[in-house]
C-alpha positions as CSV (number, residue, x, y, z in Angstrom):
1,X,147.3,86.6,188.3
2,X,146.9,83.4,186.3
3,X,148.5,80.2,186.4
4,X,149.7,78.4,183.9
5,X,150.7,74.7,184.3
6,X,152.2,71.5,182.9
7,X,151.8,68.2,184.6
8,X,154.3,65.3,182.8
9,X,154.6,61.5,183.8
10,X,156.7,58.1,182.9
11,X,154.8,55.1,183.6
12,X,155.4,51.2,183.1
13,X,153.3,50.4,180.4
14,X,152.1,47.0,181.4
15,X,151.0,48.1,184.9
16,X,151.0,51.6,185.3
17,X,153.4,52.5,188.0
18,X,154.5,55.8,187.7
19,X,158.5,55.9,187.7
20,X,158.8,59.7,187.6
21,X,156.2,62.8,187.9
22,X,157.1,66.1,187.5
23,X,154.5,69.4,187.7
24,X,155.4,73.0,186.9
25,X,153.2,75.7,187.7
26,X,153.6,79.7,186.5
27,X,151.7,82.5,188.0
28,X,151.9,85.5,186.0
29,X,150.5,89.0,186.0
30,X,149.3,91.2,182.9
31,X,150.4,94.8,183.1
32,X,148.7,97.5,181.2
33,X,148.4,100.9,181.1
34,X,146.1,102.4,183.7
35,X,143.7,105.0,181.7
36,X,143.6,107.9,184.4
37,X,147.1,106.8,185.8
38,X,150.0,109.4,183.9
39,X,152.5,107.6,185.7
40,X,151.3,104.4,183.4
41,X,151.1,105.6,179.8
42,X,154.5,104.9,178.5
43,X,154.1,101.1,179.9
44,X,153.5,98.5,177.3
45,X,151.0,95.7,177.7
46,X,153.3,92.5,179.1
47,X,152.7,89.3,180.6
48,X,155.2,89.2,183.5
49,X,156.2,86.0,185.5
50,X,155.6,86.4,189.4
51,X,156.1,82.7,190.2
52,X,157.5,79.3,188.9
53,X,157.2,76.4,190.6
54,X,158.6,73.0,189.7
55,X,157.9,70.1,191.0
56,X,159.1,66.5,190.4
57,X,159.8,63.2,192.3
58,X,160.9,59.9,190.6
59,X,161.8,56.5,191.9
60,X,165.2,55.3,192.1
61,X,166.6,52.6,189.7
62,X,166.9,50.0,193.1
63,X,163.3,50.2,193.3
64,X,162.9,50.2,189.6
65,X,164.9,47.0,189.6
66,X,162.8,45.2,192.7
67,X,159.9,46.0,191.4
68,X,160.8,44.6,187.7
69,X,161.9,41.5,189.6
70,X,158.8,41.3,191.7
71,X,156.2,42.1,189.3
72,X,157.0,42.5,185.9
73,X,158.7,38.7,185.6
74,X,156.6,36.5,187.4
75,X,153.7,38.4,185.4
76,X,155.4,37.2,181.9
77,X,156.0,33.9,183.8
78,X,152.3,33.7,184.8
79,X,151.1,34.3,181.0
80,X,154.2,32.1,180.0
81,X,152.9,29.3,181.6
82,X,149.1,29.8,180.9
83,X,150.0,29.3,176.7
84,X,151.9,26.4,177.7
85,X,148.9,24.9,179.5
86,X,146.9,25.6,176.5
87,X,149.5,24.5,174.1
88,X,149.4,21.3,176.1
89,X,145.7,20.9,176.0
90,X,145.0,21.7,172.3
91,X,147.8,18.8,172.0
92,X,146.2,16.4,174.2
93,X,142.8,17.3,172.7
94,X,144.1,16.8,168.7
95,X,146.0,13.0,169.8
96,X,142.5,12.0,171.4
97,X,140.5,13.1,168.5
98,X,143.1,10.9,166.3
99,X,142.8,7.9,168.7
100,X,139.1,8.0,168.4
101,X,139.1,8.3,164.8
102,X,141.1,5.5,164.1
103,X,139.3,3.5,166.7
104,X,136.6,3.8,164.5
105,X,137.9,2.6,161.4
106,X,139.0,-0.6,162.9
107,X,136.1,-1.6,165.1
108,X,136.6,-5.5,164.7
109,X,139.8,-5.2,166.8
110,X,138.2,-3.7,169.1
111,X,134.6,-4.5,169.4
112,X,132.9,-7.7,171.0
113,X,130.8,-9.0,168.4
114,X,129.2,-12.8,168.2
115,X,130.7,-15.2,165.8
116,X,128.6,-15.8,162.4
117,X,126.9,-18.3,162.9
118,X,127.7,-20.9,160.2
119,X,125.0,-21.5,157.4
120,X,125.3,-24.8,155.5
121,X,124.7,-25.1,152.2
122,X,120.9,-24.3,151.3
123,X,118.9,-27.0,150.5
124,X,117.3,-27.7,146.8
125,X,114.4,-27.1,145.6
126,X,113.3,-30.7,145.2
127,X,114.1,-31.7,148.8
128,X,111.2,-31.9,150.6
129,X,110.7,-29.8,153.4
130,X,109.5,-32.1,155.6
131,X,111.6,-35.7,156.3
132,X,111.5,-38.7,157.8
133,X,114.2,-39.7,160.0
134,X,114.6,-42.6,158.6
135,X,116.0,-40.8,155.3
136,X,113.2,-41.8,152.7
């Protein structure tokens, strides 16, 4: 006798859950001629089925349903809301990049630097460098 057997299965794809399983299993037998047997010699070689046995279980479509509603939707909520954090954050990132930028184009608006001090007008080259305070 040898078996012979099939195993099938239907599975949600994003985590697995098997929602039906079925397994089928044959045991058959090989009859041949027996060589010292007269009674045997007219038989033909033939694979003949002894046993089938079917198996199968699958889950109903409440469960399917609860489970959908339990699992499957607050997963695509969960990587809903992870893009839109990281939609957020690349936007926040590119308006800070801009602020700083232009900050730095402008820094008199926004910088504390000391006045110029005022310069008057430089003095000629016959002046002398050295005067009295009296004028002369």
């Amino acid at each position: 006798a040898e078996p012979v057997g099939d195993t099938s299965a239907v599975f949600i794809h994003t985590t697995g859950v098997a929602l039906a399983a079925a397994r089928r299993t044959q045991v058959n037998v090989i009859v041949t001629p027996v060589p010292h047997m007269k009674e045997t010699e007219n038989v033909r070689e033939v694979v003949l089925p002894i046993l089938w046995i079917n198996e199968s279980a699958a889950v109903g479509p409440e469960f399917i349903q609860y489970f959908w509603d339990q699992v499957v939707v607050k997963e695509k909520v969960a990587f809903g809301g992870l893009a839109a954090l990281a939609s957020f954050g690349g936007a926040l990132l590119l308006l800070v990049s801009l602020w700083y930028c232009r900050r730095r184009k402008i820094p008199e608006a926004h910088s504390v630097r000391p006045e110029a001090i005022q310069v008057n007008e430089p003095p000629e080259e016959t002046t002398p460098l050295l005067q009295s305070e009296s004028g002369t």
